[in-house]
mmCIF file as gemmi writes it, N, C-alpha and C atoms, coordinates in Angstrom:
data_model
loop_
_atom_site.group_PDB
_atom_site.id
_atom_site.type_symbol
_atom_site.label_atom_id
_atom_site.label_alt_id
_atom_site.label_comp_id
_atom_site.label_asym_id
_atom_site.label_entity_id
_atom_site.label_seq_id
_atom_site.pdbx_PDB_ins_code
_atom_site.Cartn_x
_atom_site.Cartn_y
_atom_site.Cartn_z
_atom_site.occupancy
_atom_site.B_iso_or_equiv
_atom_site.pdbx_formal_charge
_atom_site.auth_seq_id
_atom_site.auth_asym_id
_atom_site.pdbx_PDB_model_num
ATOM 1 N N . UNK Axp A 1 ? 11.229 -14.167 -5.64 1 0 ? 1 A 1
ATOM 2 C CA . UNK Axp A 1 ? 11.136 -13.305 -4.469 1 0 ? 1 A 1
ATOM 3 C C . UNK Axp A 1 ? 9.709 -12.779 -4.369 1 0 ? 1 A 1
ATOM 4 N N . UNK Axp A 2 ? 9.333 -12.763 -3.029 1 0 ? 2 A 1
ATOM 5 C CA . UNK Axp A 2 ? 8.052 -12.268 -2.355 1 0 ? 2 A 1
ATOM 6 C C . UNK Axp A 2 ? 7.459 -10.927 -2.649 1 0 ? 2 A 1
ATOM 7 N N . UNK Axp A 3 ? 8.712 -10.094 -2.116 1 0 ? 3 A 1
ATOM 8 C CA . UNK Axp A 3 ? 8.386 -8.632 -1.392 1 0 ? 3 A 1
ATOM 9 C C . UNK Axp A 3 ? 9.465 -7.88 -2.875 1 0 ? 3 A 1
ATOM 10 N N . UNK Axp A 4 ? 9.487 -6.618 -2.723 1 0 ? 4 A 1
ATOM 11 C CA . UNK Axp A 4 ? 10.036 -5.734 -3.599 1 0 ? 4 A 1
ATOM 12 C C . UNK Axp A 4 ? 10.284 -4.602 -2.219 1 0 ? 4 A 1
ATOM 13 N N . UNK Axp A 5 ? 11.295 -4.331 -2.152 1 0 ? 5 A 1
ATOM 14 C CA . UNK Axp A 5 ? 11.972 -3.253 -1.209 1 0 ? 5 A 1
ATOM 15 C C . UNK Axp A 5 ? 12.468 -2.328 -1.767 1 0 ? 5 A 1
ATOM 16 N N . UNK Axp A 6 ? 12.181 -1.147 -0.983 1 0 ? 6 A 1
ATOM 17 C CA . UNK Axp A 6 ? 12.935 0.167 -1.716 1 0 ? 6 A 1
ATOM 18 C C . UNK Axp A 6 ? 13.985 0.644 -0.892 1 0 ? 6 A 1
ATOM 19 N N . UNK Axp A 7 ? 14.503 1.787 -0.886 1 0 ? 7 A 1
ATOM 20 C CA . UNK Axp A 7 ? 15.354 1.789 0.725 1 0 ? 7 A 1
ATOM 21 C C . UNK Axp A 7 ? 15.301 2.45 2.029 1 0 ? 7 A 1
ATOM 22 N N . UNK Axp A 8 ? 15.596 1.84 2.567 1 0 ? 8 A 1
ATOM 23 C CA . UNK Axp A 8 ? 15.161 1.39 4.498 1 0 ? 8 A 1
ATOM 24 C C . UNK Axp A 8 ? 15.003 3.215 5.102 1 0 ? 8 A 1
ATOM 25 N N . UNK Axp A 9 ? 14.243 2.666 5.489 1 0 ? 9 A 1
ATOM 26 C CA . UNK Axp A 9 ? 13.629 4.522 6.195 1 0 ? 9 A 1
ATOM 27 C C . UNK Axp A 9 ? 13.808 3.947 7.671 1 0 ? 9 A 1
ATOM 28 N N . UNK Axp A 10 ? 13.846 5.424 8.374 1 0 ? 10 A 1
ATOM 29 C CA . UNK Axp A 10 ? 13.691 5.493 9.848 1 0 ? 10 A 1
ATOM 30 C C . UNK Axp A 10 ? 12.082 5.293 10.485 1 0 ? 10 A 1
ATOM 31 N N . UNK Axp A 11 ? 11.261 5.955 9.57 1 0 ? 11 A 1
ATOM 32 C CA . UNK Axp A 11 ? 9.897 5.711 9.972 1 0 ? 11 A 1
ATOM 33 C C . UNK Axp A 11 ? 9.463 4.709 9.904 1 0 ? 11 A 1
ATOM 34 N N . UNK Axp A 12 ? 8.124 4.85 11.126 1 0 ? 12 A 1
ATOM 35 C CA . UNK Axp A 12 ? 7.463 3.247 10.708 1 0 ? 12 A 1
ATOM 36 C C . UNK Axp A 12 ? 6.858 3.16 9.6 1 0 ? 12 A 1
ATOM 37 N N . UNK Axp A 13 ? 6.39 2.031 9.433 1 0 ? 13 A 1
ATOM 38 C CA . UNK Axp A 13 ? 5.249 1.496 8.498 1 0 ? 13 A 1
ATOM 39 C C . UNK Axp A 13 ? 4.002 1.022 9.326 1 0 ? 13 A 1
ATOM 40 N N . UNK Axp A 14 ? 3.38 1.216 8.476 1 0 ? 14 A 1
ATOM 41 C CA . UNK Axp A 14 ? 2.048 0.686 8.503 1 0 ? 14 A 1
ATOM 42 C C . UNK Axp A 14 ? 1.463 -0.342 7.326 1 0 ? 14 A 1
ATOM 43 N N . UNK Axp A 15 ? 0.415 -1.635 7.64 1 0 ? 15 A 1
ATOM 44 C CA . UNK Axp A 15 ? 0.003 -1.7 6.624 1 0 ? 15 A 1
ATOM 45 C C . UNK Axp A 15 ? -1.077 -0.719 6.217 1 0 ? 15 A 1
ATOM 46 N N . UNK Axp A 16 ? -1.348 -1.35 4.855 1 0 ? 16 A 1
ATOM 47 C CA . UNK Axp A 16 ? -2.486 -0.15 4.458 1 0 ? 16 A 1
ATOM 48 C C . UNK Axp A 16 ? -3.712 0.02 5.359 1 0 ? 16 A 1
ATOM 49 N N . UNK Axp A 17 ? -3.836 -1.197 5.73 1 0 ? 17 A 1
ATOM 50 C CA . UNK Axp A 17 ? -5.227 -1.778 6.272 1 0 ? 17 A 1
ATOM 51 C C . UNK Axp A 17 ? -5.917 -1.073 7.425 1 0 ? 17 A 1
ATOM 52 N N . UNK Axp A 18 ? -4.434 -1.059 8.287 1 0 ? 18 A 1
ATOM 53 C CA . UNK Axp A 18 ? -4.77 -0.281 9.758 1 0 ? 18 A 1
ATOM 54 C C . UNK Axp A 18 ? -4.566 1.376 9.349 1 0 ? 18 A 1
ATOM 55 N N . UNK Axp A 19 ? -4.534 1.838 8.279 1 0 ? 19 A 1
ATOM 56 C CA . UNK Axp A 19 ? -4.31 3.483 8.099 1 0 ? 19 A 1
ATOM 57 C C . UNK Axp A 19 ? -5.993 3.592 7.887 1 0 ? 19 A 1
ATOM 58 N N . UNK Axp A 20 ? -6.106 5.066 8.288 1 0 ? 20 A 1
ATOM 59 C CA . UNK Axp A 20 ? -8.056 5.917 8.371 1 0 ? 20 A 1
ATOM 60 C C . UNK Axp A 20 ? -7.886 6.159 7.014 1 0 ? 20 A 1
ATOM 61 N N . UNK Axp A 21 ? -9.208 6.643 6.633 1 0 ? 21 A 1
ATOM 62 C CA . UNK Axp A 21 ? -9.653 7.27 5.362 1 0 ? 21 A 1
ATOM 63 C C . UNK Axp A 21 ? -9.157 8.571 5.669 1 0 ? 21 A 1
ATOM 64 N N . UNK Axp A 22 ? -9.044 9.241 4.667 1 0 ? 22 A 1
ATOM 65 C CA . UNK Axp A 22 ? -7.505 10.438 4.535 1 0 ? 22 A 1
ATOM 66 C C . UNK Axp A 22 ? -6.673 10.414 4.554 1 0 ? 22 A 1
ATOM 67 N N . UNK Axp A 23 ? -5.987 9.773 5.26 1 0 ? 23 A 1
ATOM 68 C CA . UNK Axp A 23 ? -4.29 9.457 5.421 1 0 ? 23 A 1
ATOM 69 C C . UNK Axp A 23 ? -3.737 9.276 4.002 1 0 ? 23 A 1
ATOM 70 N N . UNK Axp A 24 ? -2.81 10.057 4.282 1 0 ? 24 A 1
ATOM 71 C CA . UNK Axp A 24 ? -1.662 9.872 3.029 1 0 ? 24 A 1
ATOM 72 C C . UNK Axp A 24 ? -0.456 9.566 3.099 1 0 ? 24 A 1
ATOM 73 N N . UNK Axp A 25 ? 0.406 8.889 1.961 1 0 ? 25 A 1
ATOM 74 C CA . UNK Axp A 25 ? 1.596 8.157 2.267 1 0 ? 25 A 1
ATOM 75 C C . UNK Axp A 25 ? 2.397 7.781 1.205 1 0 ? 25 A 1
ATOM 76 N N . UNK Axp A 26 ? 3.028 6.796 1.565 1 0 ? 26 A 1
ATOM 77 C CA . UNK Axp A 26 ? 4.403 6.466 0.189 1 0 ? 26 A 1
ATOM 78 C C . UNK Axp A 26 ? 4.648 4.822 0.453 1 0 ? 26 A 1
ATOM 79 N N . UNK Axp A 27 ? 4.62 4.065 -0.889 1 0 ? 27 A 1
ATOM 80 C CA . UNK Axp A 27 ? 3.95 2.702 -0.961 1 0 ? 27 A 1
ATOM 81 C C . UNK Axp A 27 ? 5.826 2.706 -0.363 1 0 ? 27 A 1
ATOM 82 N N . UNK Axp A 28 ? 5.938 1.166 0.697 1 0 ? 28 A 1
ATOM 83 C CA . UNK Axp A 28 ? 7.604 1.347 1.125 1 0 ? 28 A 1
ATOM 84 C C . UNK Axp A 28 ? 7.731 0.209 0.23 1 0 ? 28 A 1
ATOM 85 N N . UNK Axp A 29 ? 6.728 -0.845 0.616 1 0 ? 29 A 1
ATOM 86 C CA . UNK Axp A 29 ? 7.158 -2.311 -0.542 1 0 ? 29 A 1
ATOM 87 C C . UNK Axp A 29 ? 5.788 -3.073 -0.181 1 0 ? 29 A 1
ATOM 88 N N . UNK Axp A 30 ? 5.906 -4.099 -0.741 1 0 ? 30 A 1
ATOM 89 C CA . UNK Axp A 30 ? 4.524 -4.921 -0.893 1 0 ? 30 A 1
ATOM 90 C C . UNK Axp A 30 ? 5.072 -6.309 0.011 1 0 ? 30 A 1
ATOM 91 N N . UNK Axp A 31 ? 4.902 -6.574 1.085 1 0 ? 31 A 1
ATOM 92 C CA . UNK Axp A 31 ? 4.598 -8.059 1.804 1 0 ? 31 A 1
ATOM 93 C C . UNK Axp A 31 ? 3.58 -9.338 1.381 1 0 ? 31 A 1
ATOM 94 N N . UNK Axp A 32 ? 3.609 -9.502 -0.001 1 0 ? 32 A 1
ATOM 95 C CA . UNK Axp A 32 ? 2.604 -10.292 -0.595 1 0 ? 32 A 1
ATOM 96 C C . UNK Axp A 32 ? 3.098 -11.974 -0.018 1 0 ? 32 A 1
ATOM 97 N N . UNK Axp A 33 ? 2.59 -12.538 0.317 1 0 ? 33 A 1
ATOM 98 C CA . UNK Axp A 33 ? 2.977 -14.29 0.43 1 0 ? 33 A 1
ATOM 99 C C . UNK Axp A 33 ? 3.228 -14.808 -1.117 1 0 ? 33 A 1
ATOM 100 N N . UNK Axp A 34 ? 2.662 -14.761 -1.939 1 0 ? 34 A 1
ATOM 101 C CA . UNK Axp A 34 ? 2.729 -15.226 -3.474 1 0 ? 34 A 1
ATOM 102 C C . UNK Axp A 34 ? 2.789 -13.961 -4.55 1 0 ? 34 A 1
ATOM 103 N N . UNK Axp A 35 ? 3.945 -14.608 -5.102 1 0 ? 35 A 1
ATOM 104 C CA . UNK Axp A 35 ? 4.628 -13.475 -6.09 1 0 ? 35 A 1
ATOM 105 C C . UNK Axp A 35 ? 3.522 -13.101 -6.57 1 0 ? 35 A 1
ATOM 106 N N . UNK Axp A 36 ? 2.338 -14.043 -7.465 1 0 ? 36 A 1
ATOM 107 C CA . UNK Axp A 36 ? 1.321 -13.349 -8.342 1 0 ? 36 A 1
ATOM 108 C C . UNK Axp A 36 ? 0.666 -11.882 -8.166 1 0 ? 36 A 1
ATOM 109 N N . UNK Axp A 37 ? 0.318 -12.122 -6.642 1 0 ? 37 A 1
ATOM 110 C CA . UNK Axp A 37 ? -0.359 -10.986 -5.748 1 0 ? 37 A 1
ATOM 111 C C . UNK Axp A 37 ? 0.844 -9.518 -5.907 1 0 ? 37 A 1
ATOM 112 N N . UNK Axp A 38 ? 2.059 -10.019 -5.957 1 0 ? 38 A 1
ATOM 113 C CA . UNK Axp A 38 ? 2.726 -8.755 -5.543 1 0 ? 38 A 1
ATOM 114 C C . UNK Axp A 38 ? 2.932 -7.765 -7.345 1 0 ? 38 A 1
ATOM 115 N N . UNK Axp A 39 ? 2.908 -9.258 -8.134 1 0 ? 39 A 1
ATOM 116 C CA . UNK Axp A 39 ? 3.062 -8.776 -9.44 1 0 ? 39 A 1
ATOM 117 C C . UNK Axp A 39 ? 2.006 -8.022 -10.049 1 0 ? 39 A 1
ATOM 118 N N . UNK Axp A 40 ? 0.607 -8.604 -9.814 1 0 ? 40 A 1
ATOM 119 C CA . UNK Axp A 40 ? -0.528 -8.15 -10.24 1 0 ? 40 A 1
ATOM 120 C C . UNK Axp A 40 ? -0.55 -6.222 -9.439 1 0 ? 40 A 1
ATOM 121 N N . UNK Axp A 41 ? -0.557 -6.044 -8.33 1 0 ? 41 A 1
ATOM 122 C CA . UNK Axp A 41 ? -0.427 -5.053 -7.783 1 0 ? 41 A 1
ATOM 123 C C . UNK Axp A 41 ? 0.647 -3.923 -8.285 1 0 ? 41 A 1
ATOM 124 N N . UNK Axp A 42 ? 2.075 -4.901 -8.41 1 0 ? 42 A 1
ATOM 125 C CA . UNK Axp A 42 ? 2.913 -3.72 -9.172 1 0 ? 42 A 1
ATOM 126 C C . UNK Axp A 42 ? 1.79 -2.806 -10.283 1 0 ? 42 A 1
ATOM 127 N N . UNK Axp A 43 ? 1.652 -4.059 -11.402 1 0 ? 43 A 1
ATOM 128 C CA . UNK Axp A 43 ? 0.954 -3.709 -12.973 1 0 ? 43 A 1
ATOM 129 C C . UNK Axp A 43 ? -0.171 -2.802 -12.703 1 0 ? 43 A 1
ATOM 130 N N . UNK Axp A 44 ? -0.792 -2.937 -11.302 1 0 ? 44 A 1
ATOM 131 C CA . UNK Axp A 44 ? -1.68 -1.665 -11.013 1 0 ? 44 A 1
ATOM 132 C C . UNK Axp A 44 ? -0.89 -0.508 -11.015 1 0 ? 44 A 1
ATOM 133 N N . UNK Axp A 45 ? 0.42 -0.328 -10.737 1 0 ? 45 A 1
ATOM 134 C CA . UNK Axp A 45 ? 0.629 0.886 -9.99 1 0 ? 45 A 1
ATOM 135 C C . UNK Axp A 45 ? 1.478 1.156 -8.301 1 0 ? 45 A 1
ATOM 136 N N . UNK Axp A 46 ? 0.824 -0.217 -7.85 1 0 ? 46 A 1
ATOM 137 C CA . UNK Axp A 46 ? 1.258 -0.195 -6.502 1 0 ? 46 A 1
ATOM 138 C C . UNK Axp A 46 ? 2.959 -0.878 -6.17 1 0 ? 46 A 1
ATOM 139 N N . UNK Axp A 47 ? 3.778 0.416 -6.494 1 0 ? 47 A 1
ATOM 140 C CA . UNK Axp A 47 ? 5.034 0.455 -6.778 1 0 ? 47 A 1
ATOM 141 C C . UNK Axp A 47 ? 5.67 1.054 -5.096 1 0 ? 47 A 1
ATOM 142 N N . UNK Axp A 48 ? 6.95 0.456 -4.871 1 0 ? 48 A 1
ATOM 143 C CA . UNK Axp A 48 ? 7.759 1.255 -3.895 1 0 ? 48 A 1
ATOM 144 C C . UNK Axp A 48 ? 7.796 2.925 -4.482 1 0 ? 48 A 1
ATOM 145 N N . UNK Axp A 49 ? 7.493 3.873 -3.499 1 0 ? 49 A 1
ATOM 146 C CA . UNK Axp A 49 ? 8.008 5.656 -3.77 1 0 ? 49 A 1
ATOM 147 C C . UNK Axp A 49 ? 6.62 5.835 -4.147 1 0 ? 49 A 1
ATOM 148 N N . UNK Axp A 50 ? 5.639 4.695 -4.628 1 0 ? 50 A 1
ATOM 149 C CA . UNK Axp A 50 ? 4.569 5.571 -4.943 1 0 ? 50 A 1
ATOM 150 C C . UNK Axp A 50 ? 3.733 5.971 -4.219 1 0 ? 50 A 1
ATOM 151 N N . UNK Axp A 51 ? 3.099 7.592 -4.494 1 0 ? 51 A 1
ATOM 152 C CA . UNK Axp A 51 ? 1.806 8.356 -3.396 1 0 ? 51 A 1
ATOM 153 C C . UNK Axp A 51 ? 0.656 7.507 -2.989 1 0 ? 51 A 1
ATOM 154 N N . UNK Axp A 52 ? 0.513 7.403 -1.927 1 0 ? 52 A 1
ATOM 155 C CA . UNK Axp A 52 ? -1.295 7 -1.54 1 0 ? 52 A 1
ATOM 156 C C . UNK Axp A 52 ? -2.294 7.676 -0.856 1 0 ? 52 A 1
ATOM 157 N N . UNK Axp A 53 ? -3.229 8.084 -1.001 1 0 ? 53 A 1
ATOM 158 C CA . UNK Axp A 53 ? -4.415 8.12 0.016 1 0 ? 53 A 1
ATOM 159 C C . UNK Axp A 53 ? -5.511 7.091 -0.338 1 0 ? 53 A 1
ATOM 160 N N . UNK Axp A 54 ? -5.684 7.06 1.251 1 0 ? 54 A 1
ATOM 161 C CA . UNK Axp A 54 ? -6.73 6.118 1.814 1 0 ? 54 A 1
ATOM 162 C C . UNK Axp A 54 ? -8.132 6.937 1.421 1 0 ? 54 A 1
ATOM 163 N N . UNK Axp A 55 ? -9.106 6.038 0.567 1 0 ? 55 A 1
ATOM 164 C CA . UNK Axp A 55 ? -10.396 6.997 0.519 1 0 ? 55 A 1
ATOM 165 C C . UNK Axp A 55 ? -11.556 6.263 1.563 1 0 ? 55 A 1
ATOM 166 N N . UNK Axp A 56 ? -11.636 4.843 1.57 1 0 ? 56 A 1
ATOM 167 C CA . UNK Axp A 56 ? -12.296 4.352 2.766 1 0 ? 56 A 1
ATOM 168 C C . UNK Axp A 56 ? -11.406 3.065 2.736 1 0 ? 56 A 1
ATOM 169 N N . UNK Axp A 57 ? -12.455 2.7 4.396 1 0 ? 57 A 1
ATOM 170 C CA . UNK Axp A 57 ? -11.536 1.48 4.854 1 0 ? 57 A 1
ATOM 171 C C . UNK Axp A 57 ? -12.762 0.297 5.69 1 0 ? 57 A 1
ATOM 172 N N . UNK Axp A 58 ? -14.202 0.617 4.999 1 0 ? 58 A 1
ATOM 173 C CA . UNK Axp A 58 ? -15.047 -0.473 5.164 1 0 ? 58 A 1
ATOM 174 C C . UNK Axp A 58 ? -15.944 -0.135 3.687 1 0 ? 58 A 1
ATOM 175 N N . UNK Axp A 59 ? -16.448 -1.515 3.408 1 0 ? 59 A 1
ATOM 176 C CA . UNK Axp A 59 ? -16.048 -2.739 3.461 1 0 ? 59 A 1
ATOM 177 C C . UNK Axp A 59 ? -14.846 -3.467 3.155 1 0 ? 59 A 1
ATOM 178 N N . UNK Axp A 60 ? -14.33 -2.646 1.821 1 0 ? 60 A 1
ATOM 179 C CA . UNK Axp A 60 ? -12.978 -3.109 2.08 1 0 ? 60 A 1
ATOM 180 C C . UNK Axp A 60 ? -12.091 -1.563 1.9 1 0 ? 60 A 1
ATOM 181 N N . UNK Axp A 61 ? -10.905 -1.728 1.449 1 0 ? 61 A 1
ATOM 182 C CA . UNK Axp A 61 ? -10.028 -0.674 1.412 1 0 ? 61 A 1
ATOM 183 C C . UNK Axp A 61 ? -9.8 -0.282 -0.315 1 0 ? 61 A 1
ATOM 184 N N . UNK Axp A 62 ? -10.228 1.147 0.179 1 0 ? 62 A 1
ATOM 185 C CA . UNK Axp A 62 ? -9.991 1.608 -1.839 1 0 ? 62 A 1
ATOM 186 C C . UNK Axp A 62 ? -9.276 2.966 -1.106 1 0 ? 62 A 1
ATOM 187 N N . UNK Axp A 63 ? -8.136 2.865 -2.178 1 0 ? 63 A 1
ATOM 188 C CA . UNK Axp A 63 ? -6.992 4.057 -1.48 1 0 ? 63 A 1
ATOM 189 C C . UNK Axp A 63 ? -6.935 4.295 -3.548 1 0 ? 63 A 1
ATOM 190 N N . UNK Axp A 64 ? -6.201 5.548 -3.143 1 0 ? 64 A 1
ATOM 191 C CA . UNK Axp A 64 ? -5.241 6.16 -4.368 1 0 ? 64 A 1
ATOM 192 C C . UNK Axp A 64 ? -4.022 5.783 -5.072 1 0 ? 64 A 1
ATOM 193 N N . UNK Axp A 65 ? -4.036 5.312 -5.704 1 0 ? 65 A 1
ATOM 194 C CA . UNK Axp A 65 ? -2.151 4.803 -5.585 1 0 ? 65 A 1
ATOM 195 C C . UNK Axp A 65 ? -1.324 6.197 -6.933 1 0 ? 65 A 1
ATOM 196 N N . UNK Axp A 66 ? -1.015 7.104 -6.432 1 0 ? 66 A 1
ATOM 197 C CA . UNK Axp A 66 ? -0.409 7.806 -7.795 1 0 ? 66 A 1
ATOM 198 C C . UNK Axp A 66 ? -2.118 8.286 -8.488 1 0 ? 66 A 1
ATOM 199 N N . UNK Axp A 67 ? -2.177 8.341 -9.931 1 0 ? 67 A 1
ATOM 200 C CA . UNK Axp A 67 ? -3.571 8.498 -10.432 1 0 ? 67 A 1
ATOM 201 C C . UNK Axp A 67 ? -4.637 7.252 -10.118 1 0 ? 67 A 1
ATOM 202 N N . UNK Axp A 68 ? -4.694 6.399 -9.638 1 0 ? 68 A 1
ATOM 203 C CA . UNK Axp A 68 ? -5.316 5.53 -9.983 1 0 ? 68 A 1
ATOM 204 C C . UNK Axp A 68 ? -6.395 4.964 -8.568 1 0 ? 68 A 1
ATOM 205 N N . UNK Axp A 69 ? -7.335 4.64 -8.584 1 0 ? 69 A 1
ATOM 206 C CA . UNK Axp A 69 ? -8.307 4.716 -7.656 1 0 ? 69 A 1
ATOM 207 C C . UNK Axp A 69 ? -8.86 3.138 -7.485 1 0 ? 69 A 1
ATOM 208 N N . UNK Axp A 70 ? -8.346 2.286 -6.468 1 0 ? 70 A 1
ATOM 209 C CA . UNK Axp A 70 ? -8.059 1.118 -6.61 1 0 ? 70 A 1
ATOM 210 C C . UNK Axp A 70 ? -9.084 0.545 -5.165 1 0 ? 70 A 1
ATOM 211 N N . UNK Axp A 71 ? -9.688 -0.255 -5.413 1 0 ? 71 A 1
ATOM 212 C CA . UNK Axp A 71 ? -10.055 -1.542 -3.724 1 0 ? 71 A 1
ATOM 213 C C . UNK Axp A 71 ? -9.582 -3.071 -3.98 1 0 ? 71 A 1
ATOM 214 N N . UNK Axp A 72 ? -9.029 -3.045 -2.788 1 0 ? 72 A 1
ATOM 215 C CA . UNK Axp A 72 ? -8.873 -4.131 -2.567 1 0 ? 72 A 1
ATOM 216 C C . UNK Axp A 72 ? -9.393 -4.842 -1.485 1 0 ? 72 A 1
ATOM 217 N N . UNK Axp A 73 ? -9.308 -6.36 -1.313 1 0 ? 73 A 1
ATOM 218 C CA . UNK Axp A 73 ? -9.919 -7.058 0.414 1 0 ? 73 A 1
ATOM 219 C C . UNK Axp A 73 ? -8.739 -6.737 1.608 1 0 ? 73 A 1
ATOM 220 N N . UNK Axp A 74 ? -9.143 -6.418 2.952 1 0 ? 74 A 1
ATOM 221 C CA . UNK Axp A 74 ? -8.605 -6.37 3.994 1 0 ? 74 A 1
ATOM 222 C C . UNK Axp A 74 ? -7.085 -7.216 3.449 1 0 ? 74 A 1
ATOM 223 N N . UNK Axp A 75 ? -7.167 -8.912 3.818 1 0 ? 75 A 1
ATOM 224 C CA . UNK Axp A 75 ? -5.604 -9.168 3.168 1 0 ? 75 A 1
ATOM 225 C C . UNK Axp A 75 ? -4.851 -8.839 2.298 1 0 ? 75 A 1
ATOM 226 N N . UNK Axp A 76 ? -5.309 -8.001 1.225 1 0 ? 76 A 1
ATOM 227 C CA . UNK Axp A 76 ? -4.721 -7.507 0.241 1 0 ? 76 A 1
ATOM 228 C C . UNK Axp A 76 ? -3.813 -6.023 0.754 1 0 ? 76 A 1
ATOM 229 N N . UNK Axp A 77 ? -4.428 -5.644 1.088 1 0 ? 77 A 1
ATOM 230 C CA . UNK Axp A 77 ? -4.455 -4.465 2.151 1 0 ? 77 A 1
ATOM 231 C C . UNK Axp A 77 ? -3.092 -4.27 3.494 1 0 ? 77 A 1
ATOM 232 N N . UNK Axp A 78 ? -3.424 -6.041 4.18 1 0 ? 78 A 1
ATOM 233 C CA . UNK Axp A 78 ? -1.714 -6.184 5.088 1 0 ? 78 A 1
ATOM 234 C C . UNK Axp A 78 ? -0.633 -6.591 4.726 1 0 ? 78 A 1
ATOM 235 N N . UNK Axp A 79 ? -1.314 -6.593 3.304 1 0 ? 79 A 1
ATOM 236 C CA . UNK Axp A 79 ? 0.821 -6.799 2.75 1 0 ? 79 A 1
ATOM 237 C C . UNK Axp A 79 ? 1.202 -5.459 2.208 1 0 ? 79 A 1
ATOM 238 N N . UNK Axp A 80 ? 0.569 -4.491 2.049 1 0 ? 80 A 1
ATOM 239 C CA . UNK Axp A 80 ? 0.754 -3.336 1.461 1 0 ? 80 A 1
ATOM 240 C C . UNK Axp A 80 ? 1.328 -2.23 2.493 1 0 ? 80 A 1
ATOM 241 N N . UNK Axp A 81 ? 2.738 -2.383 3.089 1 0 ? 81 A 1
ATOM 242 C CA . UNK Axp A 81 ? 3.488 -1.693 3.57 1 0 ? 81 A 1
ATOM 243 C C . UNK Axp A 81 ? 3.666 -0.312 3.285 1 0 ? 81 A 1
ATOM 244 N N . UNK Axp A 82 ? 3.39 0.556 4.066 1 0 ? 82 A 1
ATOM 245 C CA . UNK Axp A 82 ? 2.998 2.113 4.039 1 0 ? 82 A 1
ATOM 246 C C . UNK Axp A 82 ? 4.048 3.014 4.644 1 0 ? 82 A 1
ATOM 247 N N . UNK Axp A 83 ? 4.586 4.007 4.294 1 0 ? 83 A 1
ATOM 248 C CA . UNK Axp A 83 ? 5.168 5.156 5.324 1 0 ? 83 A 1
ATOM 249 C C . UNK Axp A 83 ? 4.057 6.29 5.366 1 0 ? 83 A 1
ATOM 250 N N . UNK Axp A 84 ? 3.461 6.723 6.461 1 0 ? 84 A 1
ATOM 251 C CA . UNK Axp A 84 ? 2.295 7.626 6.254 1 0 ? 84 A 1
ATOM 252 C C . UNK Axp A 84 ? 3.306 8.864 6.338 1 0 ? 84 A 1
ATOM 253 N N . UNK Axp A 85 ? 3.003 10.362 5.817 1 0 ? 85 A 1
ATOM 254 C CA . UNK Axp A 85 ? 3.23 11.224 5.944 1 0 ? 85 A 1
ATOM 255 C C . UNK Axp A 85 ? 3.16 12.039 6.929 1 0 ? 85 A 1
ATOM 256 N N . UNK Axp A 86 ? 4.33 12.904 6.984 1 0 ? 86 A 1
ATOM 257 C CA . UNK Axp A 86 ? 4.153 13.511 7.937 1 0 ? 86 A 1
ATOM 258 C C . UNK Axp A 86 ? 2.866 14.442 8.154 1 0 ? 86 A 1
ATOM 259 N N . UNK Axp A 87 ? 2.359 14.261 9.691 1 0 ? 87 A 1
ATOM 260 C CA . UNK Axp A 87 ? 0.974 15.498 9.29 1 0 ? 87 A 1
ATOM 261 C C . UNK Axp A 87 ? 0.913 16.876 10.22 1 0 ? 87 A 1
């Protein structure tokens, strides 16, 4: 399996990619095409329920995941399914 799902919310998602620098949120699941990508990302951290903020979003995207202060490339970025917080 691809993706890792947690359970189904009313809110949208976002990927990470299209969220601003500041925005904060809650990882919903990972849309990776190849398991490796989704596995490697878990072992970071980047888990369903877990906290994010976005710290920038050029050149590529480095967000927060929980403690951990992570970048990744733009595609890495649109599989990473988001619920942003309420603001």
């Amino acid at each position: 399996m691809c993706s890792m799902f947690s359970a189904s919310s009313s809110r949208t998602l976002k990927p990470l990619s299209s969220l601003a620098a500041g925005t904060r949120g809650m990882v919903h699941h990972i849309a990776a095409r190849g398991a490796d990508r989704a596995e490697r990302l878990m072992a970071l951290g980047v888990t369903a329920g877990a906290p994010i903020q976005v710290l920038q979003t050029f050149p590529g995207v480095v967000f927060l995941c929980d403690q951990t202060e992570l970048a990744v490339e733009r595609a890495v970025a649109d599989a990473i399914l988001i619920e942003p917080a309420e603001e």
